[in-house]
C-alpha positions as CSV (number, residue, x, y, z in Angstrom):
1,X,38.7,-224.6,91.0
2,X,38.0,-224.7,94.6
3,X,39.1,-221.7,97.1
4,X,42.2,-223.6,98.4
5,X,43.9,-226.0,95.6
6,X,43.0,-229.5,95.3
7,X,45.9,-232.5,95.9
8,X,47.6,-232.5,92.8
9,X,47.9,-235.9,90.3
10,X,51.0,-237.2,91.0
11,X,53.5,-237.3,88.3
12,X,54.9,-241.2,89.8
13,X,51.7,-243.5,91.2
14,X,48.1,-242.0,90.7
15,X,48.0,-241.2,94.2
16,X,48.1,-237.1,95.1
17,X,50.7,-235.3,96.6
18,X,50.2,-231.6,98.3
19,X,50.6,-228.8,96.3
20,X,51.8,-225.3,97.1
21,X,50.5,-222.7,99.5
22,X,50.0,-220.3,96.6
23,X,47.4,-219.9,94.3
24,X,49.7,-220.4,90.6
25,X,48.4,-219.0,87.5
26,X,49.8,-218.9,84.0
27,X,49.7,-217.3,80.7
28,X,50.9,-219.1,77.9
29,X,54.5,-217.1,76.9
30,X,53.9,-215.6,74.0
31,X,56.0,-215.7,70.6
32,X,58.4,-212.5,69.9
33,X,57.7,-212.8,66.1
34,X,55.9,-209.8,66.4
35,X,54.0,-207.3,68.4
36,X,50.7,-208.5,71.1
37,X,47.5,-208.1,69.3
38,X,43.9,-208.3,70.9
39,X,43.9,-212.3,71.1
40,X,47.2,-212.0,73.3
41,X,45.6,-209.3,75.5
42,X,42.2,-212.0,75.8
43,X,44.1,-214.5,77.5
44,X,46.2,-212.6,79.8
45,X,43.3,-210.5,80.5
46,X,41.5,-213.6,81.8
47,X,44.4,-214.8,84.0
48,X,44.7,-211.1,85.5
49,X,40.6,-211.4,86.1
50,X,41.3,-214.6,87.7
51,X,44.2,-213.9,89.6
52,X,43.2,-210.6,91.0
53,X,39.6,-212.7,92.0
54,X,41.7,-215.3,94.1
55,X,44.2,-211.7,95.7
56,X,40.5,-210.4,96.8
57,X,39.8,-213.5,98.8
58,X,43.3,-212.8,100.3
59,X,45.1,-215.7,99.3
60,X,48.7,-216.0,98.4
61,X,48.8,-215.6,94.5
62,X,51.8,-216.0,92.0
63,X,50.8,-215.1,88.0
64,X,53.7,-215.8,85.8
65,X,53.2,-214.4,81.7
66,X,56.3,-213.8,79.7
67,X,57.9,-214.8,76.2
68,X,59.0,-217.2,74.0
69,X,62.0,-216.1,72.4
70,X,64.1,-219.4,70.6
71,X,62.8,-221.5,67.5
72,X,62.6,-221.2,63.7
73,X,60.3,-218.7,63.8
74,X,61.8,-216.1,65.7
75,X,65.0,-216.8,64.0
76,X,63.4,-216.5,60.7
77,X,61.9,-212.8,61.6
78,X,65.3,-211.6,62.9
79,X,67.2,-212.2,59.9
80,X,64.4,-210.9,57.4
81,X,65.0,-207.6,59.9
82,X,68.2,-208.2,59.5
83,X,69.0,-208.3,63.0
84,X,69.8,-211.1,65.6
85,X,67.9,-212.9,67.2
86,X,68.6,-211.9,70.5
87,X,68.2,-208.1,69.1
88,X,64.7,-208.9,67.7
89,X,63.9,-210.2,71.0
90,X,65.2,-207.7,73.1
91,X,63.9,-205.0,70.8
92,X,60.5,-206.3,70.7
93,X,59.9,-207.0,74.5
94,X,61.2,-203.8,75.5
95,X,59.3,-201.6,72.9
96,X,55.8,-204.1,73.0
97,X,55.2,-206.8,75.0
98,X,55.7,-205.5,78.4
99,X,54.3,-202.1,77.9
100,X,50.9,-203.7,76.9
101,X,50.8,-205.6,80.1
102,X,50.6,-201.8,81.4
103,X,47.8,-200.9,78.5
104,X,45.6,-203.9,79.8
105,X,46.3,-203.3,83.6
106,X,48.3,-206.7,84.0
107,X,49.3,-207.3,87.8
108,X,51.3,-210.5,87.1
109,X,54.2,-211.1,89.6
110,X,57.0,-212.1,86.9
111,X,58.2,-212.3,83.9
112,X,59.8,-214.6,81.8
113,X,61.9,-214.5,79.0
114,X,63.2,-218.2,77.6
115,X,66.6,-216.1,76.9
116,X,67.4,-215.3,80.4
117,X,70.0,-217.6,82.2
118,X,67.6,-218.3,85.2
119,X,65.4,-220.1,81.9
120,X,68.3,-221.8,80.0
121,X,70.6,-223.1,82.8
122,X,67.1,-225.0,84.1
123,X,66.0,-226.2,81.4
124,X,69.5,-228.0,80.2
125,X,69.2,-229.7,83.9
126,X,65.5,-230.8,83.0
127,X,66.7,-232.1,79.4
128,X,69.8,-234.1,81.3
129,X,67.9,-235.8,84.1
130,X,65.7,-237.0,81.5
131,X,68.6,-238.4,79.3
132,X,70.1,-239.5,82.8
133,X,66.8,-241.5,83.2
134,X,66.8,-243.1,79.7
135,X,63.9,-241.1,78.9
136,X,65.7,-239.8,75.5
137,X,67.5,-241.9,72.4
138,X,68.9,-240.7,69.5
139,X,67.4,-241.4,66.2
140,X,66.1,-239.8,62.4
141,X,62.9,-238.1,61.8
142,X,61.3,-237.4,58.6
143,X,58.0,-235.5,58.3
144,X,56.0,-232.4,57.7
145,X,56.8,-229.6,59.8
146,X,54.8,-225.9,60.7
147,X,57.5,-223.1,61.4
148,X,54.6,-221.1,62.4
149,X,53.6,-224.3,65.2
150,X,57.4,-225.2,65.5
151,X,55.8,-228.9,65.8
152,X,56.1,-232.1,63.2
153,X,52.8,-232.4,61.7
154,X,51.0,-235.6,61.3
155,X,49.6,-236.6,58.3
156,X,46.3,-236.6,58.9
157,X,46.6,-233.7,60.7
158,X,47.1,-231.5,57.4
159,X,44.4,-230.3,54.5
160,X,44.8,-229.5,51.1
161,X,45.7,-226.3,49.6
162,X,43.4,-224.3,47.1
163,X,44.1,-221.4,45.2
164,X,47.5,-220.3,45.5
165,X,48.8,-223.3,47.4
166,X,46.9,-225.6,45.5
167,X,47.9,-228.5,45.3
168,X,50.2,-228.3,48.7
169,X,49.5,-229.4,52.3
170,X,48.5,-226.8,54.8
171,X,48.9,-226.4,58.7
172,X,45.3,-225.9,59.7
173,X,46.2,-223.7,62.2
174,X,48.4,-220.8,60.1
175,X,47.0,-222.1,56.8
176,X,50.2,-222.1,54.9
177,X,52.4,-224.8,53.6
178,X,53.9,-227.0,55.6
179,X,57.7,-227.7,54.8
180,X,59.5,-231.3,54.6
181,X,62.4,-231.9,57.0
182,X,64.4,-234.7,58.1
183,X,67.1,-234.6,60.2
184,X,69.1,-236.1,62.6
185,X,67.3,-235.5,66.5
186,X,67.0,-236.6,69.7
187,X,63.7,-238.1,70.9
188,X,61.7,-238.2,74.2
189,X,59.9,-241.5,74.7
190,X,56.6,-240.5,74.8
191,X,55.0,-243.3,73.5
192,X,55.7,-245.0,76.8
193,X,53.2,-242.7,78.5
194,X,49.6,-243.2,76.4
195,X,48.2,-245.4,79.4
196,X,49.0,-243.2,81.7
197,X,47.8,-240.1,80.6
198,X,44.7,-241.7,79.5
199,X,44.6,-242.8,83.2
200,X,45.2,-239.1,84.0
201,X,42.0,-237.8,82.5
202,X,40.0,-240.4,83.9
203,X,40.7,-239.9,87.2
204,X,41.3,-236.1,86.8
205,X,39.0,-234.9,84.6
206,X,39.6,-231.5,85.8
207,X,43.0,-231.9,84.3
208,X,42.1,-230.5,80.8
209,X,39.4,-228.1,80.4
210,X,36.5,-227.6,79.2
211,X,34.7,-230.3,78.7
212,X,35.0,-230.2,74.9
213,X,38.8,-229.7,75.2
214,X,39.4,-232.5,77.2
215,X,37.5,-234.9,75.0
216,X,39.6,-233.9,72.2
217,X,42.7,-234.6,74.2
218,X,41.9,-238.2,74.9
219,X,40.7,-238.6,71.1
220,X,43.4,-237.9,70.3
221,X,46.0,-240.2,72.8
222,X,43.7,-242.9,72.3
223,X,44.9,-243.1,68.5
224,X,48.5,-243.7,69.6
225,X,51.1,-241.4,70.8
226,X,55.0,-241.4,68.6
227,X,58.4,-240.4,70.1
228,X,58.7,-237.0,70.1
229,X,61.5,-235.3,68.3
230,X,62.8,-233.0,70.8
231,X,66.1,-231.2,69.2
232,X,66.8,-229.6,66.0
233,X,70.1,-229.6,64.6
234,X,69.8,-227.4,61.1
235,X,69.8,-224.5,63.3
236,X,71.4,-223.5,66.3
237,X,69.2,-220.7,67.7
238,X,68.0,-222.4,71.0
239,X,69.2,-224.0,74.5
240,X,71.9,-226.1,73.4
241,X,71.5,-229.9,74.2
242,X,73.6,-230.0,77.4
243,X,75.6,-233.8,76.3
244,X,75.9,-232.3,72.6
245,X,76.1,-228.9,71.7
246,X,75.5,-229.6,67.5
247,X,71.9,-229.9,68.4
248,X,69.4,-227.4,70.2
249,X,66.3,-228.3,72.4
250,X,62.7,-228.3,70.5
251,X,61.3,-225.0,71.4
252,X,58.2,-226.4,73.3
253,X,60.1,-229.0,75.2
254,X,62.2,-225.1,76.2
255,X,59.0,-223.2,76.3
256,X,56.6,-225.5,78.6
257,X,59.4,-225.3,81.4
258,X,59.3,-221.7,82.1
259,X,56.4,-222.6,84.2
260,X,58.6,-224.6,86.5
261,X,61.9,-222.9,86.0
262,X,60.5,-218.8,86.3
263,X,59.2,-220.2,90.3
264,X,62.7,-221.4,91.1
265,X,62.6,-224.7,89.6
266,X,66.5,-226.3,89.9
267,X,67.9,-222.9,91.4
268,X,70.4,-224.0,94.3
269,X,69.4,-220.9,96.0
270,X,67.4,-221.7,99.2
271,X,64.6,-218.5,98.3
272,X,63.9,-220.0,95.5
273,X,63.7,-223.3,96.5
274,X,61.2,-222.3,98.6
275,X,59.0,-220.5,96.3
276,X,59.4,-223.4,94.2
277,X,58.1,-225.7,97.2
278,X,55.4,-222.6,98.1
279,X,54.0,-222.5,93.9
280,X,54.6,-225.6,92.7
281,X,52.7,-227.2,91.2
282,X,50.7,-224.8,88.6
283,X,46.7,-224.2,89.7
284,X,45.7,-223.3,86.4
285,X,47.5,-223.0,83.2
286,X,45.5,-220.8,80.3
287,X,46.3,-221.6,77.1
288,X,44.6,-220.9,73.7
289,X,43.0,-224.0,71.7
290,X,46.0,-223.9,69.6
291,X,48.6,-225.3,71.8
292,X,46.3,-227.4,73.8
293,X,47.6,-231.0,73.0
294,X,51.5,-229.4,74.1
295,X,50.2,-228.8,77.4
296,X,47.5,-231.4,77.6
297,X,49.8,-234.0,76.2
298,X,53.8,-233.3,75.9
299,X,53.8,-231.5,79.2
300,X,52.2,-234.0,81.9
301,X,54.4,-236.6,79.5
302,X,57.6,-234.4,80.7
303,X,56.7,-234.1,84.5
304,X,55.6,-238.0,84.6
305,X,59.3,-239.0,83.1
306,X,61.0,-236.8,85.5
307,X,58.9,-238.0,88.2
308,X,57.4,-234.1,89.5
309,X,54.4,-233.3,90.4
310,X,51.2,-232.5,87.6
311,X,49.3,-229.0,88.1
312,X,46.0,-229.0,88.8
313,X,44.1,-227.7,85.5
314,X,44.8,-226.9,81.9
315,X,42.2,-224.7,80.3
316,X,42.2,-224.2,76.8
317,X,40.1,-221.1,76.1
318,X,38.4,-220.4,72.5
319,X,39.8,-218.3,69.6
320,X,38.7,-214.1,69.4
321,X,37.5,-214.3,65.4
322,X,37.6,-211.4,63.6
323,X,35.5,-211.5,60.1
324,X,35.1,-214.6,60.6
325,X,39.0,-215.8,61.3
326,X,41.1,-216.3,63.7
327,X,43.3,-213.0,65.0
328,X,46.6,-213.0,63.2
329,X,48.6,-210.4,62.1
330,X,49.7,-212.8,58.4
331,X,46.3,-212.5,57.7
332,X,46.0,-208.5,58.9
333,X,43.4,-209.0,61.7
334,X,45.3,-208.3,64.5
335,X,44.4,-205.8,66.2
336,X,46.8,-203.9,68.3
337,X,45.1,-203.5,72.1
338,X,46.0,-200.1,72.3
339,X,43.9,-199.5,69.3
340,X,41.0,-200.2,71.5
341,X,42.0,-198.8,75.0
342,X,43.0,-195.4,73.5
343,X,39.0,-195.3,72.7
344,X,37.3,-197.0,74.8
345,X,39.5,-197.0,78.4
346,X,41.1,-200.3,79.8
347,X,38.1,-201.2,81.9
348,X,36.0,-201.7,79.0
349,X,38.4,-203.4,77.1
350,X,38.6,-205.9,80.2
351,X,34.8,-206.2,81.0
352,X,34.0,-206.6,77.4
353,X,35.9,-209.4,76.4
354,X,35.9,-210.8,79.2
355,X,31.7,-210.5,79.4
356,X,30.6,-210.7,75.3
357,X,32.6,-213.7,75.2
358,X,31.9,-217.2,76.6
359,X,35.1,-218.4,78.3
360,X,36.2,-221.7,76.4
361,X,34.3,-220.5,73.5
362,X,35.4,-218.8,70.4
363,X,33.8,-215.3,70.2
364,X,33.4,-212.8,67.5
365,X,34.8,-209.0,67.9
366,X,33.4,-206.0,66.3
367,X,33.6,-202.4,66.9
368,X,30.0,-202.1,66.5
369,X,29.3,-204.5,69.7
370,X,31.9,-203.2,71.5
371,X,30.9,-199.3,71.8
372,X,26.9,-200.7,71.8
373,X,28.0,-202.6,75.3
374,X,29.8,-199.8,76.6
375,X,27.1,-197.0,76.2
376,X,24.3,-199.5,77.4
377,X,25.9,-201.6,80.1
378,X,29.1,-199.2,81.3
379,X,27.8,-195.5,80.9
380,X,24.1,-195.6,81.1
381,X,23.7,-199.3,83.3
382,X,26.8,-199.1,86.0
383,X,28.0,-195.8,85.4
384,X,24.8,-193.7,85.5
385,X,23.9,-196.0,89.0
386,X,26.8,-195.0,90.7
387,X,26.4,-191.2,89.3
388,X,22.7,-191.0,90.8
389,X,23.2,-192.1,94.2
390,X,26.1,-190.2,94.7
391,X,24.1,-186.9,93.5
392,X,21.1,-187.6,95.6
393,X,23.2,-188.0,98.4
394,X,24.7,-185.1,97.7
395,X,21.7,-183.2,97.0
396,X,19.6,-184.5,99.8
397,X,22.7,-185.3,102.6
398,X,25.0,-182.7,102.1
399,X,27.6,-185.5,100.7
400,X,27.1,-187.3,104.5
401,X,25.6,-190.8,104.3
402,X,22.9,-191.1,106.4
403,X,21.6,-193.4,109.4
404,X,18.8,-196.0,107.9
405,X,15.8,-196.7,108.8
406,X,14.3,-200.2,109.2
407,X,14.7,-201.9,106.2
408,X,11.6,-203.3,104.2
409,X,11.1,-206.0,102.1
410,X,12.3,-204.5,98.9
411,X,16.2,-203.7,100.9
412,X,15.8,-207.3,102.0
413,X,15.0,-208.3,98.6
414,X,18.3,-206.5,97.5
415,X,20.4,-207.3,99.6
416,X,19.3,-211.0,98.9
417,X,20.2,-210.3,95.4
418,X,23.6,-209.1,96.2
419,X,24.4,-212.0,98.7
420,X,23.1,-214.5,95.5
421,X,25.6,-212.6,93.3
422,X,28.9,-212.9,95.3
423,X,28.0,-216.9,95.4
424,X,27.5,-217.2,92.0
425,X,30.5,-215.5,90.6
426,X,32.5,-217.4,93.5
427,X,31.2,-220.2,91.9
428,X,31.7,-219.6,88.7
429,X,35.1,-218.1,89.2
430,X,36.0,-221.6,90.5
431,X,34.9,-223.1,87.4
432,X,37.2,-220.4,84.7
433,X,34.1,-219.4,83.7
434,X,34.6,-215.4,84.2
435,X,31.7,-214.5,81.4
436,X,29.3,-215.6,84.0
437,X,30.9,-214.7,87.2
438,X,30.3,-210.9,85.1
439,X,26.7,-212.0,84.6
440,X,26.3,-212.6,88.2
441,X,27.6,-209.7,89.3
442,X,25.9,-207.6,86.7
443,X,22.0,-209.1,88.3
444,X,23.1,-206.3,90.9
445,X,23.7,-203.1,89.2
446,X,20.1,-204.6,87.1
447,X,18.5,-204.9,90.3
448,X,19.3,-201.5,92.3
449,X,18.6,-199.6,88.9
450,X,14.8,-201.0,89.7
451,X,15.2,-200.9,93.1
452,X,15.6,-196.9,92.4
453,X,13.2,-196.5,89.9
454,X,10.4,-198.5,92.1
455,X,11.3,-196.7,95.3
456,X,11.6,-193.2,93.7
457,X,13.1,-191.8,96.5
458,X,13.0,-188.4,94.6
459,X,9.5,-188.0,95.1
460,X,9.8,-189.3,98.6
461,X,11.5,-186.7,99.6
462,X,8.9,-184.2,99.0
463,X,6.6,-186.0,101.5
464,X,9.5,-186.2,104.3
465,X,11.0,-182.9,104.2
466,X,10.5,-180.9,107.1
467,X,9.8,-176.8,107.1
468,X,13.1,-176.4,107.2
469,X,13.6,-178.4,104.0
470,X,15.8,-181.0,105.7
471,X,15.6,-184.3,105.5
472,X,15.3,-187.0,108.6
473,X,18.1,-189.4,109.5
474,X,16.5,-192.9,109.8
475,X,13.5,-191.9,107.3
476,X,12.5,-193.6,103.8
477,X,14.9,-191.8,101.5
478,X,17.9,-192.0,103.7
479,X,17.6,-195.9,103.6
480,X,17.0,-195.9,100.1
481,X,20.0,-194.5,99.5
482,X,22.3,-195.9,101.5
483,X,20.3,-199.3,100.7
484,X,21.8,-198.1,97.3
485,X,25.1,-197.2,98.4
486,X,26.0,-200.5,100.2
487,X,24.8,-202.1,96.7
488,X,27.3,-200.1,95.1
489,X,30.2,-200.8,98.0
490,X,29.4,-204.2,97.1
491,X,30.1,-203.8,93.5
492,X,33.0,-202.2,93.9
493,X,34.7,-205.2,95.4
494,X,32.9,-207.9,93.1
495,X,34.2,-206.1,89.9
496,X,37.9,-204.6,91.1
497,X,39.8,-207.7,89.8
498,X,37.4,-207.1,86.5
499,X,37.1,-203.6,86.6
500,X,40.0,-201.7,88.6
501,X,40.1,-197.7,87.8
502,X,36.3,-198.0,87.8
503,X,36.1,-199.8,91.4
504,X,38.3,-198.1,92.7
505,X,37.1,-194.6,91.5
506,X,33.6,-196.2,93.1
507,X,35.6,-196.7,96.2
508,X,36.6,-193.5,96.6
509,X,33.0,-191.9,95.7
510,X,31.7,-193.7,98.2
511,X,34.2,-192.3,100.6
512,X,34.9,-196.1,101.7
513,X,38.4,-196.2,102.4
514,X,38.5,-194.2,105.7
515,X,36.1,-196.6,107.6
516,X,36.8,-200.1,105.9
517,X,39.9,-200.0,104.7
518,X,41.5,-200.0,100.9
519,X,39.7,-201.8,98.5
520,X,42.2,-204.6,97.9
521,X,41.7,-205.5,101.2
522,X,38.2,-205.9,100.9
523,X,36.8,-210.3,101.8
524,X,34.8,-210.8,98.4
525,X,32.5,-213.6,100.5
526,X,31.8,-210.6,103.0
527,X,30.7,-207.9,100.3
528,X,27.0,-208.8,99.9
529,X,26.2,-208.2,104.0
530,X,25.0,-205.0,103.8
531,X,25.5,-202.4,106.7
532,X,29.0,-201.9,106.0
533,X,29.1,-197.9,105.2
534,X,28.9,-196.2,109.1
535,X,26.4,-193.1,108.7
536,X,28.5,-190.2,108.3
537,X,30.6,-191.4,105.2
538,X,31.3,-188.8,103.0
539,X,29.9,-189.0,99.7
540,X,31.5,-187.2,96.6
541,X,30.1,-187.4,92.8
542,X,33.4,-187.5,91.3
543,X,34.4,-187.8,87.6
544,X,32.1,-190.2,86.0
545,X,33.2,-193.9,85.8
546,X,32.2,-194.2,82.1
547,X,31.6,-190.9,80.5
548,X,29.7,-191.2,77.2
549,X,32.0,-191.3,73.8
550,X,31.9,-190.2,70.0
551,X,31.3,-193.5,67.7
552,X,35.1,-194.7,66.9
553,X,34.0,-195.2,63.6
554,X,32.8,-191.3,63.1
């Protein structure tokens, strides 16, 4: 993704159309069925990372997460509580999907719930334009359908059953039988739009990503696209179908409008319309693997019929595996974020998953990996850096940073390094690919730990102090170590949107927020220029940013 937003594909001709001002991220919105678990956290992790990267170049961001509170499912897992739906819901947001936004240091802007009237009203004004437009007929549908996907399965879509469901057919994503329905539905004429969404990824191959994703998108269209059943009338837990309340709206027909409707999408109110014209449309919408064809597929389907804008990107990241599977609570691997923050801190959480993993990739967690990152990477790589310097200044400055000298080859050489570092993760930030924005970053906490150990400024200080056991202003050690110190400065604004409590604890070590401002504020393009920190800084120690722990398993 470039720094300001590309045109967007336009929804009516092929040609592009200008999007909003903002930078707009999303989440998917998660299912209420249950409580967040680790693969949850993953993804909005990654949009927070992103989001906070784009707030740090100062631009105008909106990041939208929420939940997805209607369908089969969710009525199915309120009555076996024995509760309604709307309870379940209400219950379940309250007591555990907005706290763990807190838990994982989530800065998104809103909210949304698919129960709340700003949702609803919206979406039964998308639904009727469509109808309006004779973009939806009335028919039958008979087929295999996934509770757990709230989609119709296709044949070929499905594998066989073995041991206990032997002799069934399975939804490959949940692994459990899928049931038979037929019923009496409404359909959206999708079918009408293969050519064009073909024509889509061609042009806009930046559409769907990654690579791999999008290839599996137009595999897929290019076999043929059906009519899409779009209401379910056996149940009535749903947005009711505005011209006939016996039948409710197919929960991902609902759910893929939050996007639109949470930024003010068909509000009469003239703030919201605005926003709507200031977001609109999406930058970048993550999604997992699993519900990449809804958004690569039904969803520019839906904004083509109604004739609105495309967004820019949909990037379907990779699965978090434990053992070997994909996290899910049926199958008792999920893992409950908390259970890893309580341990380990937030940061980590954040910078592990979002460093051991490949972005677009599936990635395997283990506890094992986890604590081996933290000790070598956090606590004794960045943690014991930003520790050393701050003690040497300390010891050797009296907490005061001091006036450099003229800078040799080995501070060009590092400052080099740092200036290479903000470019890469820029770059690499523009492409969703935050496990090597990390990497880039990381090159400079590698290359001031030798910088250090090669300039040993603690046995240069033996040779420079003077009777009185002072040190000079403008000699070798001082510009070692504010050398050192404007490497740090710089890392505290590369890794704040990665890293927060740590930055900003870095921030205020470094005593930077008196002469530069907070560090929110801070231009990442302009943080590898070293010569930022005036002499005369003060200079604290502090707690340290990643004390060393006790083995969770122990």
């Amino acid at each position: 993704m470039p720094d300001a937003p590309t045109p967007a594909p336009s929804a009516t001709s092929g040609e592009t159309e200008t999007p909003g001002s903002a930078f707009y991220l999303t989440t998917p919105i998660y299912y209420v069925n249950d409580a967040p678990h680790i693969g949850h956290a993953y993804t909005t992790v990654a949009a927070d990372v992103i989001t906070r990267w784009h707030r740090q170049r100062q631009e105008d961001v909106w990041f939208l997460t929420g939940t997805d509170e209607h369908g089969q499912k969710v009525l199915r897992t309120a009555e076996a509580n024995g509760v309604s739906p709307q309870e379940w819901a209400d219950s379940l947001v309250e007591a555990e999907w907005e706290p763990v936004l807190a838990t994982i240091d989530a800065t998104n802007d809103d909210f949304i719930r698919t129960t709340q009237e700003r949702h609803t009203s919206r979406v039964q004004q998308f639904i009727q334009d469509l109808h309006d437009r004779g973009e939806i007929y009335a028919g039958s549908y008979e087929g295999p359908y996934c509770v757990g996907c709230e989609e119709y399965k296709l044949p070929g879509d499905l594998i066989d059953g073995t041991g206990e469901y032997e002799g069934e057919k399975l939804c490959p994503v949940h692994g459990r039988p899928v049931e038979m329905l037929a019923e009496q539905n409404y359909f959206f004429r999708m079918s009408a739009y293969a050519e064009r969404l073909l024509a889509l990824y061609e042009e806009h191959p930046e559409f769907v990503q990654p690579a791999s994703a999008r290839n599996e998108v137009i595999g897929f269209v290019k076999q043929g696209l059906q009519d899409l059943s779009i209401s379910r009338s056996t149940f009535n837990w749903g947005v009711p179908i505005p011209w006939d309340s016996k039948h409710v709206l197919y929960v991902w027909f609902d759910a893929l409008l939050n996007y639109m409707t949470a930024v003010g999408y068909g509000s009469d109110d003239p703030q919201a319309q605005a926003k709507f014209a200031r977001t609109w449309p999406a930058d970048v919408h993550l999604v997992g693997k699993d519900i990449l064809r809804f958004h690569a597929v039904i969803w520019p389907a839906m904004l083509m019929a109604a004739g609105l804008p495309l967004p820019t990107t949909v990037f379907a990241h990779g699965w978090l595996l434990v053992g070997g599977e994909k996290m899910s609570k049926s199958k008792l691997t999920g893992i409950a974020p908390s259970q890893i923050t309580d341990h380990f801190g937030s940061d980590a959480f954040r910078y592990y998953f979002m460093r051991a993993i490949a972005f677009g990739q599936d990635g395997s967690f283990s506890w094992e990996d986890i604590s081996s990152r933290y000790t070598a990477e956090l606590a004794n790589g960045f943690g014991n850096l930003a520790s050393r310097v701050a003690a040497m200044i300390g010891k050797n400055f009296g907490g005061s940073l001091p006036e450099a000298g003229p800078a040799t080859d080995a501070e060009r050489a590092l400052e080099a390094v740092a200036a290479k570092a903000v470019a890469d993760a820029e770059a690499a930030i523009d492409r969703i690919a935050i496990h090597e924005a990390i990497n880039a970053v990381w090159t400079l906490v590698d290359a001031t730990n030798v910088y250090l150990t090669e300039q040993e400024p603690w046995k240069v200080v033996k040779t420079e102090k003077d009777a009185d056991g002072a040190l000079p202003q403008g000699g070798r050690v001082a510009t070692v170590l504010v050398t050192a110190a404007e490497a740090l400065r710089c890392l505290a604004v590369l890794l704040h949107p990665v890293m927060p409590q740590a930055a900003q604890k870095l921030w205020d070590s470094l005593g930077a927020e008196v002469p530069l401002g907070q560090l929110a504020a801070q231009h990442i393009d302009g943080a590898g220029i070293f010569g930022a920190l005036p002499a005369g800084t003060t200079v604290t120690k502090g707690e340290s940013l990643f004390p060393r722990l006790e083995d969770p398993a122990s």
